[in-house]
LUMGUDO-731769 format. One record per residue (C-alpha): chain; residue number from 1; residue in three letters; x, y, z. Coordinates in Angstrom, 1 decimal. Layout:
% LUMGUDO-731769
c,k,r,c1,c2,c3
A,NUM,ALA,X,Y,Z
...
//
This chain:
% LUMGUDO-731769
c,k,r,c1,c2,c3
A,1,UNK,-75.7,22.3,-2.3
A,2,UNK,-74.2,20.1,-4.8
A,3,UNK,-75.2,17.5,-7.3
A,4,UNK,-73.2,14.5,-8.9
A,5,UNK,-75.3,13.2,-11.2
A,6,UNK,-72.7,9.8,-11.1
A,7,UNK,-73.7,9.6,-7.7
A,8,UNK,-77.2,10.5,-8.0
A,9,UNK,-77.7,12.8,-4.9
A,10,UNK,-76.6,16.0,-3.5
A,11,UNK,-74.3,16.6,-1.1
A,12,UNK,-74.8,19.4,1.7
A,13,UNK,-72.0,21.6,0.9
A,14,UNK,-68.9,21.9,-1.5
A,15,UNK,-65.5,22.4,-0.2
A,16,UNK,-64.4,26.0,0.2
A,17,UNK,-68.0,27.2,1.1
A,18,UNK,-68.6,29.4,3.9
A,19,UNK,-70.3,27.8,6.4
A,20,UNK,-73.8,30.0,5.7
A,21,UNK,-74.1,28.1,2.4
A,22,UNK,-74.5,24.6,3.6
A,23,UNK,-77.5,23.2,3.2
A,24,UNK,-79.7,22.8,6.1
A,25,UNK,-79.9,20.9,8.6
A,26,UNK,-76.9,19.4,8.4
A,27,UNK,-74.4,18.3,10.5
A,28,UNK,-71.1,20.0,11.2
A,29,UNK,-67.7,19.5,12.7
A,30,UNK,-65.6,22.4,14.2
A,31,UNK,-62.3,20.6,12.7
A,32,UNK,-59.8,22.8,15.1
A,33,UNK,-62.4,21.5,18.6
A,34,UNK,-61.9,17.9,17.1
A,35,UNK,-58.7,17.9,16.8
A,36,UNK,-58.0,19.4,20.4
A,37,UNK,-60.3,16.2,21.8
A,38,UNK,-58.3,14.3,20.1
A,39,UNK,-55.0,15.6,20.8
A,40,UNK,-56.3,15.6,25.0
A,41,UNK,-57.1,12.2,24.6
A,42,UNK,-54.3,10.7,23.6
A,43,UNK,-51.9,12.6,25.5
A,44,UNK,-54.2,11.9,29.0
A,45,UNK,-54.0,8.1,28.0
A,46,UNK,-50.2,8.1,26.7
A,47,UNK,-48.9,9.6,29.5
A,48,UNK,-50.4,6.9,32.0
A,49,UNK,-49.6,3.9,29.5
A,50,UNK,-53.0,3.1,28.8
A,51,UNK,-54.3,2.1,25.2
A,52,UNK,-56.5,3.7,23.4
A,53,UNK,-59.5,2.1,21.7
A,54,UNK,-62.6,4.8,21.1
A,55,UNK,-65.8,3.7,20.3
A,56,UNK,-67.3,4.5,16.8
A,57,UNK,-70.7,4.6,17.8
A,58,UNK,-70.3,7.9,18.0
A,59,UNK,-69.3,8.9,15.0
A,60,UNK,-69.9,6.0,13.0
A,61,UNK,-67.4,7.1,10.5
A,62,UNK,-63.9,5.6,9.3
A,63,UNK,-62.2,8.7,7.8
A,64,UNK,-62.8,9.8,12.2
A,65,UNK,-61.8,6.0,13.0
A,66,UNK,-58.6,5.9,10.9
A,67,UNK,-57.7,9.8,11.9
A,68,UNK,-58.1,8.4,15.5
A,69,UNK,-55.9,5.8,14.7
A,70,UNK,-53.1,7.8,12.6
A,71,UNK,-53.3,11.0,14.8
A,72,UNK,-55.6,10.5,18.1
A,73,UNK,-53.3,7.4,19.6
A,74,UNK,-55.8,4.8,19.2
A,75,UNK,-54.9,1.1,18.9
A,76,UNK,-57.9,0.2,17.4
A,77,UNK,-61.5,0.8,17.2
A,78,UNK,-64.8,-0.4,19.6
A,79,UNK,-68.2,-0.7,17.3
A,80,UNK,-71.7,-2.5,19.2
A,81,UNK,-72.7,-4.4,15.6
A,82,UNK,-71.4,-6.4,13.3
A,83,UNK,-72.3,-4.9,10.6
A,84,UNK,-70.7,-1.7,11.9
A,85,UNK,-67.9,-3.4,11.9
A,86,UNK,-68.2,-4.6,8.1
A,87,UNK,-68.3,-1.2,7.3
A,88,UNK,-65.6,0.4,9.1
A,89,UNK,-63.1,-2.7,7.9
A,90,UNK,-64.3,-2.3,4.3
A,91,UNK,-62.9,1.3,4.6
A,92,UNK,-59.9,0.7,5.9
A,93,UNK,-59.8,0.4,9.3
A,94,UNK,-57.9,-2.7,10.7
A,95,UNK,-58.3,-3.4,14.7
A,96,UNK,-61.6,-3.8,15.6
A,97,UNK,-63.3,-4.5,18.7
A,98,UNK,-67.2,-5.4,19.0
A,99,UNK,-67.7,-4.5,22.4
A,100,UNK,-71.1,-6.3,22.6
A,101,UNK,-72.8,-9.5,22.5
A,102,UNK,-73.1,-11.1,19.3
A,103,UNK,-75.8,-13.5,19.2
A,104,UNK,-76.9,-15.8,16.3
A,105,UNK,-75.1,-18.5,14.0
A,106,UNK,-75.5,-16.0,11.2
A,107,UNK,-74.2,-13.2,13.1
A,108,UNK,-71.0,-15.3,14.0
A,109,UNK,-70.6,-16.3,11.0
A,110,UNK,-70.0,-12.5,9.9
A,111,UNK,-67.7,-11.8,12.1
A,112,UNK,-65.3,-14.8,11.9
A,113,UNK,-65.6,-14.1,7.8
A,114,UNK,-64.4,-10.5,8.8
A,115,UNK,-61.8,-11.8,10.8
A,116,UNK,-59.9,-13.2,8.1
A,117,UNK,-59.2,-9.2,6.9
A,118,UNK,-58.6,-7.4,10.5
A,119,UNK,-57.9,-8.4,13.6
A,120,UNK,-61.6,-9.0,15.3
A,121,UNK,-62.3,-9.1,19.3
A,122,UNK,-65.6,-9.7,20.7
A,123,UNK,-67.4,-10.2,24.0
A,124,UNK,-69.5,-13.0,25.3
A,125,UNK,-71.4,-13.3,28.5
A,126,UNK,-73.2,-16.9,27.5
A,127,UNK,-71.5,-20.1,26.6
A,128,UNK,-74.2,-20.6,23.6
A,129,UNK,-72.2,-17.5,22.0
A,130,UNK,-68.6,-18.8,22.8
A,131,UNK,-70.0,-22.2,20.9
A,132,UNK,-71.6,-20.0,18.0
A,133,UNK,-68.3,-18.0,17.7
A,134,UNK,-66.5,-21.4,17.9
A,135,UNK,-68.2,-23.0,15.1
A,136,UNK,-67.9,-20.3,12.5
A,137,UNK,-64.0,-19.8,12.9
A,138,UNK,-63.5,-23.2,12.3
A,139,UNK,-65.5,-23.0,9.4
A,140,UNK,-63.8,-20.0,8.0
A,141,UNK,-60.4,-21.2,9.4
A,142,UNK,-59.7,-17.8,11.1
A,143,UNK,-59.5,-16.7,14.8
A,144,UNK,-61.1,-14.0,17.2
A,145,UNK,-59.9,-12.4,20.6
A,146,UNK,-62.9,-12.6,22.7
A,147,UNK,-63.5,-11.0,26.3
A,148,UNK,-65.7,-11.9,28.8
A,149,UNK,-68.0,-9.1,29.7
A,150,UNK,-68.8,-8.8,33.2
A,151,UNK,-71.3,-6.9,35.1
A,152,UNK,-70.1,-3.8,36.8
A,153,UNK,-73.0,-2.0,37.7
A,154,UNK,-75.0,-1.2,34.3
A,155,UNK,-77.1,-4.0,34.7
A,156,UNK,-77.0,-5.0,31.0
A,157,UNK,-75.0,-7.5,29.5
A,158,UNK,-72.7,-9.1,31.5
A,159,UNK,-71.7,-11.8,33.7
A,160,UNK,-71.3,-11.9,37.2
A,161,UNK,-67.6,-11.2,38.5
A,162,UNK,-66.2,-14.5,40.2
A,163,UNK,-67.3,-18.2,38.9
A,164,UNK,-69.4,-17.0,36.4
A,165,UNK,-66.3,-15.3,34.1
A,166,UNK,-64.2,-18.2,35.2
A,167,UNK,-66.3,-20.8,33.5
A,168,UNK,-66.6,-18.5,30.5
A,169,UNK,-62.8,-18.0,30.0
A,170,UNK,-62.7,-21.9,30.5
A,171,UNK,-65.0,-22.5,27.6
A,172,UNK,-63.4,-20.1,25.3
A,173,UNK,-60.1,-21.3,26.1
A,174,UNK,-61.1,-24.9,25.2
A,175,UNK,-61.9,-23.7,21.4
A,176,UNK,-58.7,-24.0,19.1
A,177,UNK,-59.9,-20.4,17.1
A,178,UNK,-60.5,-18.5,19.6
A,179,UNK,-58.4,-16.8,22.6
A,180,UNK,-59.3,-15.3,25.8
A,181,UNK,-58.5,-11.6,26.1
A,182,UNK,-59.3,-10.7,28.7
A,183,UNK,-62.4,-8.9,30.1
A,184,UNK,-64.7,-6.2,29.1
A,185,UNK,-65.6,-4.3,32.1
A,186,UNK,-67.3,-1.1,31.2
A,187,UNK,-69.6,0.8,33.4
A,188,UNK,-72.1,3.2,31.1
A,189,UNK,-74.3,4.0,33.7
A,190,UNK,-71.9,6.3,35.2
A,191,UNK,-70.9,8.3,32.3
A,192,UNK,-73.5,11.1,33.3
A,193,UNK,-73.6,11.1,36.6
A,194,UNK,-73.4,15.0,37.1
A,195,UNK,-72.5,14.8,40.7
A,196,UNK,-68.5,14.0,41.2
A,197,UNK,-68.8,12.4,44.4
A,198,UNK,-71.4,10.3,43.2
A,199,UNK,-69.6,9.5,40.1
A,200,UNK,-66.4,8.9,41.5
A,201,UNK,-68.6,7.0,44.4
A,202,UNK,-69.9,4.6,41.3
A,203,UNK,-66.7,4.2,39.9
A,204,UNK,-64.9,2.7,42.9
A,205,UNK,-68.3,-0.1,43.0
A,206,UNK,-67.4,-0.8,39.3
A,207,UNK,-63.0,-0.9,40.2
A,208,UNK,-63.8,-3.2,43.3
A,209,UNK,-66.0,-5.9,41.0
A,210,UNK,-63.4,-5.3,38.0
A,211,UNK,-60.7,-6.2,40.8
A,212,UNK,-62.3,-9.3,41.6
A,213,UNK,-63.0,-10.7,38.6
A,214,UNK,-59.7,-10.3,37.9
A,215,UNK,-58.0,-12.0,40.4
A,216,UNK,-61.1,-14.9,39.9
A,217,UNK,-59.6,-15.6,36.7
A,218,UNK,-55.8,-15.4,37.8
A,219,UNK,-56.5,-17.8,40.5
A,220,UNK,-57.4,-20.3,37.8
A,221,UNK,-54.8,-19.6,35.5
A,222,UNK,-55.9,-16.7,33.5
A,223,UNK,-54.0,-13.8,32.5
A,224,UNK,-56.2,-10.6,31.1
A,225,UNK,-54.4,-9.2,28.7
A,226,UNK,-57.2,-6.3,28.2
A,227,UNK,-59.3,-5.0,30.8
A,228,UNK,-61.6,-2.5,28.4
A,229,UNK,-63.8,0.4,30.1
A,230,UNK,-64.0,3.6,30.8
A,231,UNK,-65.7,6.3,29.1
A,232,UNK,-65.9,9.5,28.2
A,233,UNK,-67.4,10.9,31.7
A,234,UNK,-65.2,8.5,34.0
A,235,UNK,-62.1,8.3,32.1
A,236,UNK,-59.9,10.1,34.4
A,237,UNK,-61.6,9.0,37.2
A,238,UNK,-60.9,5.4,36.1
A,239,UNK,-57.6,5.5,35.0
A,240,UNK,-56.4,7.0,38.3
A,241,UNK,-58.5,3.5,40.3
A,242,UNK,-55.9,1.4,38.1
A,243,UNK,-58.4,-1.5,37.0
A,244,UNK,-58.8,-0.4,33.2
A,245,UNK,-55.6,-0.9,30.7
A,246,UNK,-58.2,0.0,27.6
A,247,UNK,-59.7,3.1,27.4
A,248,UNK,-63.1,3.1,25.5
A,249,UNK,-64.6,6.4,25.4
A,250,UNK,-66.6,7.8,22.2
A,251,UNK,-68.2,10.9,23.0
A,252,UNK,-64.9,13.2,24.0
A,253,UNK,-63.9,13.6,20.5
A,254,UNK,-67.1,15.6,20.1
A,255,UNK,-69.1,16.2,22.9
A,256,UNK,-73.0,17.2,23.4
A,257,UNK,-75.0,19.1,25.5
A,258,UNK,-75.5,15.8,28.2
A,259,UNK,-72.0,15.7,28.6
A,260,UNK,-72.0,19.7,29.1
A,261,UNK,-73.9,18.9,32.3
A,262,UNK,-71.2,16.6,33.7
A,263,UNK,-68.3,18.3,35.5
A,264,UNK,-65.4,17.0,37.5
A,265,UNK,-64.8,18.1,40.9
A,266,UNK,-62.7,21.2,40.1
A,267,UNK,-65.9,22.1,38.1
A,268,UNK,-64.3,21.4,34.5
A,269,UNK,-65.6,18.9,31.3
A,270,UNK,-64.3,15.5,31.3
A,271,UNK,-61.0,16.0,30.4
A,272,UNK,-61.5,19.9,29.7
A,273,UNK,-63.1,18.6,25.8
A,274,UNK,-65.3,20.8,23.8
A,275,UNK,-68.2,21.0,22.1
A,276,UNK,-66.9,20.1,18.1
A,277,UNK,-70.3,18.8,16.6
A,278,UNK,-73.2,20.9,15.8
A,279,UNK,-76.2,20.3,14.3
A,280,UNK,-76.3,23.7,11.6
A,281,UNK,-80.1,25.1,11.6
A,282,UNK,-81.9,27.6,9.4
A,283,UNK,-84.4,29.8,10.7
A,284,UNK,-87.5,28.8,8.2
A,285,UNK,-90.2,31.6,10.0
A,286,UNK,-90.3,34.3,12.4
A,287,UNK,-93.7,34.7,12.3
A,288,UNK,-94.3,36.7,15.6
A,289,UNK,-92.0,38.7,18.0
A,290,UNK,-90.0,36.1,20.3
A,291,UNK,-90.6,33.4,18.5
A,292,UNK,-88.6,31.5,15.6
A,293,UNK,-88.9,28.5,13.9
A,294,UNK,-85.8,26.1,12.7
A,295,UNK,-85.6,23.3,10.0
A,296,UNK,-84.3,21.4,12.7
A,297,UNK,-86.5,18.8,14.3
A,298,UNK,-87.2,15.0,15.5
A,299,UNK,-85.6,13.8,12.2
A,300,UNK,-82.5,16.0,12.5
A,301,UNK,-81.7,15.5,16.2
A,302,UNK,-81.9,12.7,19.0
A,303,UNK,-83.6,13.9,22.2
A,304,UNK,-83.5,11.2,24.2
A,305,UNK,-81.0,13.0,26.4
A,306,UNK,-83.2,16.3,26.0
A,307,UNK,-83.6,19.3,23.8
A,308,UNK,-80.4,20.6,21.9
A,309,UNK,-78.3,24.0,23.8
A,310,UNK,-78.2,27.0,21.1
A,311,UNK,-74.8,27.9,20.8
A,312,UNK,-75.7,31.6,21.0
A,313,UNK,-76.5,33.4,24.6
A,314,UNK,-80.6,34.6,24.9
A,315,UNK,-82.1,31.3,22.6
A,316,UNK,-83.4,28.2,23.8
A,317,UNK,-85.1,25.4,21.6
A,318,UNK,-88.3,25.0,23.5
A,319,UNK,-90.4,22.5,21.1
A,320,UNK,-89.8,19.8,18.2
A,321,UNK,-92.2,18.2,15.7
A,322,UNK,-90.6,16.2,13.0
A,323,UNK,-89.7,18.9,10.7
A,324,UNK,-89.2,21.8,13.0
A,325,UNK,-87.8,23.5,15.9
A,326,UNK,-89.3,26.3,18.0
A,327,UNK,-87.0,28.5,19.2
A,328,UNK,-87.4,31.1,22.2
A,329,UNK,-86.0,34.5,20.8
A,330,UNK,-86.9,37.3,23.4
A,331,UNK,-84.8,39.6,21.9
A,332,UNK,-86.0,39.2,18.3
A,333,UNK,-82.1,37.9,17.1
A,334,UNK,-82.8,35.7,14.5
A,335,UNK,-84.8,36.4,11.2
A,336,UNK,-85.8,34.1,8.3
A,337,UNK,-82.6,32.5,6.8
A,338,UNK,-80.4,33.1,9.8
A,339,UNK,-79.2,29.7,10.8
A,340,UNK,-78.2,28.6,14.3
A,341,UNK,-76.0,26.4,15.5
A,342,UNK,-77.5,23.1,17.8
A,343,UNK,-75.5,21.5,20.1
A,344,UNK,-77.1,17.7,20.2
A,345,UNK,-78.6,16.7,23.6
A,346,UNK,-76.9,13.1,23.0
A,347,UNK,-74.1,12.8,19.7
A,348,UNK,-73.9,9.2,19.0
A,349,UNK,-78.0,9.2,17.7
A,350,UNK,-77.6,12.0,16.0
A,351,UNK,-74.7,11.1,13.9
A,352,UNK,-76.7,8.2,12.8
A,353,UNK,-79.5,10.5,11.6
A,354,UNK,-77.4,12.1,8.6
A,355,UNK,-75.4,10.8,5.5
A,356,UNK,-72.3,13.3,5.6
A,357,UNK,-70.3,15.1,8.5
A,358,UNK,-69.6,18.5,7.3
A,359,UNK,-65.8,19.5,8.4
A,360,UNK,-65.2,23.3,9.0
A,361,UNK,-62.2,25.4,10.0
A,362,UNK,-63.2,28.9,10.9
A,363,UNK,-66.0,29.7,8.7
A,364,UNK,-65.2,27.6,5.5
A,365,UNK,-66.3,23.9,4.6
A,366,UNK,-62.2,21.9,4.4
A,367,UNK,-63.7,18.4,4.3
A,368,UNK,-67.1,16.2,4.1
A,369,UNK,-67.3,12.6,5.7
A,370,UNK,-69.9,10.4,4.8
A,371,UNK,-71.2,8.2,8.0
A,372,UNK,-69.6,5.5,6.5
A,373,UNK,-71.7,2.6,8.9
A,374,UNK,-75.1,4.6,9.5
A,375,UNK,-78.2,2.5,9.3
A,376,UNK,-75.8,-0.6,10.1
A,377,UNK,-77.8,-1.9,13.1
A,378,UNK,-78.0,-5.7,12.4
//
């Protein structure tokens, strides 16, 4: 561990360290894994001719938004807040898309400031919001792209395919600042649907209402220029139904132990990705035979999608209280200061639990990215 005392706090590693010398817990990237998603992705979606936009919830971080950008074939970046947004166009990044409702005066007001830096989209399923975004870009004399999000099967936010998106495209188009996009028609409900007949079975409901809200709108004159969706467990599945033009997955560029469960019908991962993000553990006690105890808990990992996968054959994390982990060790392999590497039940929580994202390439530390938006909620 480092200290800056510039900076006034410590950092979980110095560059050139082998991995055992990070600080623990902390989170880690296998750099050559990433950069394999990444290379997948974009090849899958620029051999179709579909854009790329991947969602930074995941990651929350710019130096992984603008490497998506410079290296992963992305045309831009998805984020669900404004303020998430803030942070990723105060770094650099320059395409932004909040693929969420924004509700509030205030709120609006954000975003058509931030709009006169990057180039902003945002969705709306509510005329109040179309008039909220209206009146801030005329008072900051800027403009936003803005899609109608519809309701594809999620049951979240969303309008209704047919009339419903209609009358929203018709309000937004009657607002000098802003322009209608298109349509925001992502399906997150799918994602982990384990079975592939099922999933694929889901994904046809969500093309069929994406189809019709399409041609609802090009009956009355509307042209969608973006039809966003997808994600990281439907992508191919929705690329080959033709109804998406914007791919928005997150996850694929580092995959967790949910998304190990999902498999397509010849039995591989989405895409054939890999696990590249691990949460690194040290083993604090071994206190009795089969039993061993990380530094790893409810503060270091989201388990809202379950407990982290060990990435070692013969351990399983059985138990978490907010400072540690229990793991199952019936072959007595790990002793005190051993560390372990967790593959997260569900990335995109986890990522907001920690500061930095430790980069490694075989067993040294080769970068460290702060979580540039974390904590950026509002």
């Amino acid at each position: 561990m480092t200290f800056d005392p510039d900076l006034g706090y410590a950092y979980p590693a110095r560059i050139g360290d082998p991995v055992h010398a990070v600080a623990t817990p902390a989170l880690i990237v296998d750099l050559a894994a990433f950069e394999r998603n990444a290379a997948r992705m974009r090849d899958f979606a620029q051999a179709r001719g579909l854009r790329l936009r991947p969602h930074a919830k995941t990651h929350k971080s710019a130096d992984i938004a603008l490497y998506q950008m410079a290296h992963g074939g992305a045309c831009g970046i998805c984020c669900q807040k404004v303020s998430e947004a803030e942070a990723l166009v105060d770094a650099g990044v320059t395409d932004v898309l909040v693929s969420n409702q924004v509700c509030g005066a205030a709120r609006a007001d954000r975003l058509a400031r931030l709009a006169g830096r990057a180039t902003i989209a945002v969705c709306v399923d509510d005329p109040a919001g179309v008039a909220e975004l209206a009146a801030a870009v005329a008072q900051h004399g800027t403009e936003l792209a803005v899609l109608v999000e519809v309701d594809v099967g999620t049951g979240r936010c969303g309008v209704p395919p047919g009339q419903a998106a209609v009358d929203l495209a018709d309000a937004i188009d009657a607002e000098p600042g802003l322009r209608f996009e298109g349509l925001q028609a992502y399906q997150g409900a799918l994602q982990h649907i384990a079975d592939p007949a099922e999933r694929q079975a889901a994904a046809e409901s969500a093309a069929q209402l994406t189809r019709f809200a399409v041609e609802s709108l090009m009956a009355a004159g509307f042209a969608c220029n973006t039809i966003g969706g997808a994600g990281t467990g439907s992508f191919r599945i929705d690329a080959a139904l033709g109804m998406v033009n914007e791919l928005q997955c997150g996850s694929y560029i580092f995959m967790d132990a949910d998304y190990d469960r999902i498999r397509e019908a010849d039995g591989s991962r989405p895409g054939g990705m890999e696990n590249a993000l691990f949460v690194l553990a040290g083993i604090m006690s071994a206190p009795v035979p089969g039993r061993a105890v990380c530094d790893a808990g409810l503060k270091a990992i989201a388990f809202d999608s379950g407990p982290p996968r060990i990435d070692r054959p013969g351990l399983r994390y059985t138990q978490a209280s907010d400072e540690h982990g229990v793991i199952d060790d019936p072959d007595g392999q790990l002793k005190r200061g051993d560390t372990v590497r967790l593959v997260p039940g569900h990335c995109d929580p986890t990522c907001n639990l920690y500061d930095w994202l430790v980069g490694v390439r075989g067993n040294r530390v080769e970068t460290l990215w702060p979580v540039t938006a974390r904590g950026k909620l509002y």
